[in-house]
C-alpha positions in Angstrom: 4.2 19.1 -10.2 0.6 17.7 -11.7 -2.1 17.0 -9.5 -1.6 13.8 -7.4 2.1 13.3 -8.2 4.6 12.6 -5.3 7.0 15.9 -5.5 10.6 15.5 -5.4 11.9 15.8 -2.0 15.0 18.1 -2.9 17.4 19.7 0.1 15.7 23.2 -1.0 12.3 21.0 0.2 13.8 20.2 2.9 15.3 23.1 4.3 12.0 24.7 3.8 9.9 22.1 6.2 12.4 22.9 8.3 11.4 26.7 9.0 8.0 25.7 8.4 8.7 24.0 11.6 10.8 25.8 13.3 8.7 29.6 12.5 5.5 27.5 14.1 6.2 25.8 16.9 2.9 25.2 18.2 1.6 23.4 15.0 1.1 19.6 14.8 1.8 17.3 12.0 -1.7 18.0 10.5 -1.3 21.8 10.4 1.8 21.4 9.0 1.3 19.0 6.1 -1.6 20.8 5.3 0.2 24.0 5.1 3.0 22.0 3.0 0.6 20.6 0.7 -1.1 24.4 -0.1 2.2 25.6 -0.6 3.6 23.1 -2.9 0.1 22.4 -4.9 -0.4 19.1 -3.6 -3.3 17.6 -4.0 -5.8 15.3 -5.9 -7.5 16.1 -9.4 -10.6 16.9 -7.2 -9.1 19.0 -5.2 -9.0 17.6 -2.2 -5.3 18.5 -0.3 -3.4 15.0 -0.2 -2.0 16.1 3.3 -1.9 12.3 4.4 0.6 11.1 1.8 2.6 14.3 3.1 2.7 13.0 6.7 4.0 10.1 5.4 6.7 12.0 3.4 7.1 13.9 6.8 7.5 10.5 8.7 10.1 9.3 6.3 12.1 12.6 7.2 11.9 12.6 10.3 13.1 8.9 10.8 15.9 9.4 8.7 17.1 12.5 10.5 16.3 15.3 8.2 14.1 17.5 10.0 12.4 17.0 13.7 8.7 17.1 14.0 6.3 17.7 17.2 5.6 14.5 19.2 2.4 12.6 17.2 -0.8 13.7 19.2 -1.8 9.7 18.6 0.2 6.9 19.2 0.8 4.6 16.6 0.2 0.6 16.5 4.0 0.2 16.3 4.4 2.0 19.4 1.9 -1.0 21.2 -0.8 1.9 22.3 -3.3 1.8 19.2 -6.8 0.8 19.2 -7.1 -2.7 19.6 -8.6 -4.7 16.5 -12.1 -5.6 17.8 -12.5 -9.2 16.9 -16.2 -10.5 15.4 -17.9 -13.5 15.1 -18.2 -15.1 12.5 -18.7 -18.6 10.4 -15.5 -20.9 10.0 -17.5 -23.5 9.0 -14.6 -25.4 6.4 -15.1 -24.8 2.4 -13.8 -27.0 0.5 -14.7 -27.6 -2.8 -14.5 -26.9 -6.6 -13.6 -23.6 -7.7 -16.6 -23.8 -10.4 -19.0 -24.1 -7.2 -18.1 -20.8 -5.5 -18.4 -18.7 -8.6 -19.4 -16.3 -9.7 -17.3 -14.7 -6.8 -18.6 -11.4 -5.9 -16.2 -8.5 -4.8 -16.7 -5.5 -2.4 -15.0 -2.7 -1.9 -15.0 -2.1 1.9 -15.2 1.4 3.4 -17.0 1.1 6.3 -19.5 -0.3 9.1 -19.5 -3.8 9.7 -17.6 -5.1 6.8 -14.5 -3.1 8.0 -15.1 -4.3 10.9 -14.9 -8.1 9.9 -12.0 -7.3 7.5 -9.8 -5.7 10.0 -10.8 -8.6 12.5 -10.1 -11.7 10.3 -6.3 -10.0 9.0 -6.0 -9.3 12.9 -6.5 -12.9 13.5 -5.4 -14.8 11.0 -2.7 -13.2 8.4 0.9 -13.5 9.8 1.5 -9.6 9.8 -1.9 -8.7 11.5 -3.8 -5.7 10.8 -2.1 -2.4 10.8 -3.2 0.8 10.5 -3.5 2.0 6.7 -2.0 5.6 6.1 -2.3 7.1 3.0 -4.2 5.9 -0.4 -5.6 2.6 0.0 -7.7 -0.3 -1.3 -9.5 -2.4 0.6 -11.3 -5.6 -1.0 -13.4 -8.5 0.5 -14.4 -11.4 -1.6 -17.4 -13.7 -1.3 -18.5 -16.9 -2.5 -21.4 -16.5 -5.0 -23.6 -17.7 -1.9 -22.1 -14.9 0.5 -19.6 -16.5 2.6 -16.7 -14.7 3.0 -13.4 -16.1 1.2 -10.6 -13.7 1.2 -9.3 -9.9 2.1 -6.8 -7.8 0.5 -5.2 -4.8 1.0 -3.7 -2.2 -1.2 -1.9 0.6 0.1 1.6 3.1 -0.4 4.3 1.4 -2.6 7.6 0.8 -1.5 9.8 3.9 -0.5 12.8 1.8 -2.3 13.0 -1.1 -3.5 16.5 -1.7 -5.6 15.4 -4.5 -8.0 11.9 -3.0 -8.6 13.4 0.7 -9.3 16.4 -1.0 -11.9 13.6 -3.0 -13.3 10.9 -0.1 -13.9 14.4 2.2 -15.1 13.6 5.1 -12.3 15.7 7.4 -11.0 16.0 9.4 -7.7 13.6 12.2 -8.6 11.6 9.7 -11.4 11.1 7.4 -8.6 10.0 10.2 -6.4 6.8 11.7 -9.0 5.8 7.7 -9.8 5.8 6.4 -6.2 2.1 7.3 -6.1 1.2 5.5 -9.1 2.0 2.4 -7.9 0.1 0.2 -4.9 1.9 -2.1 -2.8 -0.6 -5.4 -2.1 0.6 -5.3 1.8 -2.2 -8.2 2.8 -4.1 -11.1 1.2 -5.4 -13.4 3.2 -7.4 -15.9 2.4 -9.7 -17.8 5.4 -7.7 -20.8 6.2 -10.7 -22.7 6.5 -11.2 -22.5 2.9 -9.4 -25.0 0.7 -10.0 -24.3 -2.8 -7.5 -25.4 -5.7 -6.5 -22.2 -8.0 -8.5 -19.5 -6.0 -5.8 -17.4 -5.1 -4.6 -17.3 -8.6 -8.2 -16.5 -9.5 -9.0 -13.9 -7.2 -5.7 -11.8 -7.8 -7.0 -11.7 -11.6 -10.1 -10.5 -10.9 -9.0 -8.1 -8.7 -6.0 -6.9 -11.1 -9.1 -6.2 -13.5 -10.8 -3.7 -11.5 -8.5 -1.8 -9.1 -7.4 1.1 -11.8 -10.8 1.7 -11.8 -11.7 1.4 -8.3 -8.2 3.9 -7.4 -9.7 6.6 -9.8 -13.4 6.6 -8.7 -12.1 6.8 -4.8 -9.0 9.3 -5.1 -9.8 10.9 -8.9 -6.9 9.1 -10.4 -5.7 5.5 -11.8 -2.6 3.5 -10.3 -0.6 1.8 -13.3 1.4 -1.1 -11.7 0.5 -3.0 -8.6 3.7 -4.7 -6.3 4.1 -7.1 -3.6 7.1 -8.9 -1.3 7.0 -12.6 -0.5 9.1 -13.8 2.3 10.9 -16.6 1.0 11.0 -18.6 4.2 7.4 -18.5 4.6 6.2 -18.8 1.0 6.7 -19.5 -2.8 4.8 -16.9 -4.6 2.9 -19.6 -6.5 0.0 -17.2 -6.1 1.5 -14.8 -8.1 3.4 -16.6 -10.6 0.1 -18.4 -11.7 -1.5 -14.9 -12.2 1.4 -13.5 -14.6 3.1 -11.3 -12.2 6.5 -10.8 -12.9 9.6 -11.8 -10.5 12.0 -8.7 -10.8 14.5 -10.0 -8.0 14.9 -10.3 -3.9 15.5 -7.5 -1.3 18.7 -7.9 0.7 17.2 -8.0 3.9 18.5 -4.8 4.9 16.5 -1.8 6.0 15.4 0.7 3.4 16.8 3.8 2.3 19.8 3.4 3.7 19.0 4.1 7.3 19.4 1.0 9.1 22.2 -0.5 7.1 22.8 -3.1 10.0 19.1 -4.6 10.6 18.7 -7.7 9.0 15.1 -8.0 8.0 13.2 -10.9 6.0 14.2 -11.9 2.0 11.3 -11.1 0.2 10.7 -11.7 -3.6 9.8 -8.7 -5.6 6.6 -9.1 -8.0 5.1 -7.0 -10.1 2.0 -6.7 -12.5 1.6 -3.9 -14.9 -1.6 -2.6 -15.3 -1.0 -1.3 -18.7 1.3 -1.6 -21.8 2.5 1.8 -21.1 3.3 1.8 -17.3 7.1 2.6 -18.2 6.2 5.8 -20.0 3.9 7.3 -17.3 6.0 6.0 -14.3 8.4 8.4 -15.7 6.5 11.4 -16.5 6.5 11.0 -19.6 9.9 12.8 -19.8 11.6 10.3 -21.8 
């Protein structure tokens, strides 16, 4: 497996988390994914073990029925006990004008301190989907007018576990989609402040944004992503956004839960976009074993 890649989950895999488990029964779901990610070689170029995308692996398992871990020692936000999003201050005074006026638009990578703070707060308060906690690799960006008010926030984090018309589209199979999955960075959020009113900023800010974040992903976890994705409910938007910054429309979910495991849940139709981030995407998102 090379550093960074998603390994293939095989039932060998499998059966082995599930002595892991089983032989320790007083380890949490850190101690173990650590201790999975040592044994399996899984971690960044720099080292570093990547034992949060493995919870997230162990997550998936465990909700599908494949192996029982030990109660989470925190709650998560989807079970309603997570830290509330503390919500800031801050200037809603309306912006409406030419995009020419606001530029050049300056673009922060947040991390930390205040400017998470206000991030987190203005997705809490006004994106439909709220702020959620971020597991695994992530890119967080806010974007200024050239005068320092605050425009717009988005979020990059985990593609996909499976997506139908985005794995026919890139040509993966089971264990291709598997290694590639971290090479690819799902835009969950973008909000812009609906107090501003600017004609072709989205459009404009997703570009400049599509310019940097290879970049930004190898200088913050040691290596590139190669294709970025989102999903646009249908009933609540167009994806004009999107389809004004050359992504590319590769289909519609089903609405049914993924993976297979909740075959009857009917969840929102979303259209499938993605945007390439280089010429060869198909190549690497295979491993290069073609």
């Amino acid at each position: 497996m090379g550093l960074g890649t998603r390994p293939e989950i095989t039932e060998e895999k499998v059966e082995q988390i599930r002595n892991i488990i089983a032989e320790n029964p007083t380890w949490n779901r850190t101690k173990i994914s650590k201790h999975i990610c040592k044994l399996w070689g899984w971690q960044s170029p720099n080292g570093q073990l990547k034992d949060i995308s493995c919870r997230d692996v162990l997550r998936e398992l465990d909700k599908a029925g494949k192996i029982k871990l030990p109660a989470a020692l925190t709650p998560s936000r989807t079970s309603g006990n997570s830290d509330k999003v503390k919500r800031l201050d801050h200037d809603m005074t309306p912006i409406c004008a030419k995009l020419s006026e606001l530029r050049p638009l300056q673009i922060n990578v947040v991390t930390s301190g205040k400017e998470l703070m206000l991030f987190k707060s203005l997705i809490e308060q006004y994106h439909y989907l709220r702020y959620d906690r971020v597991i695994g690799e992530n890119m967080k960006y806010m974007i200024y007018s050239c005068d320092g008010r605050p425009l717009s926030c988005l979020l990059f984090g985990s593609a996909a576990w499976s997506c139908r018309v985005r794995d026919n589209f890139i040509g993966w199979n089971k264990s291709e989609r598997m290694r590639g999955l971290s090479l690819i960075t799902n835009n969950s959020r973008f909000l812009i402040a609906p107090w501003v009113k600017v004609e072709h900023l989205a459009s404009h800010m997703l570009s400049l944004v599509v310019r940097r974040i290879a970049n930004d992903w190898q200088h913050k976890y040691g290596h590139p992503v190669y294709c970025l994705e989102t999903y646009v409910e249908i009933d609540r938007f167009r994806g004009t956004c999107y389809q004004a910054a050359n992504w590319i429309h590769v289909g519609r979910t089903t609405g049914r839960g993924r993976d297979g495991g909740h075959h009857n849940a009917i969840l929102p139709i979303k259209d499938v976009y993605l945007y390439p981030l280089t010429s060869q995407y198909k190549k690497i998102l295979y491993g290069m074993e073609r």
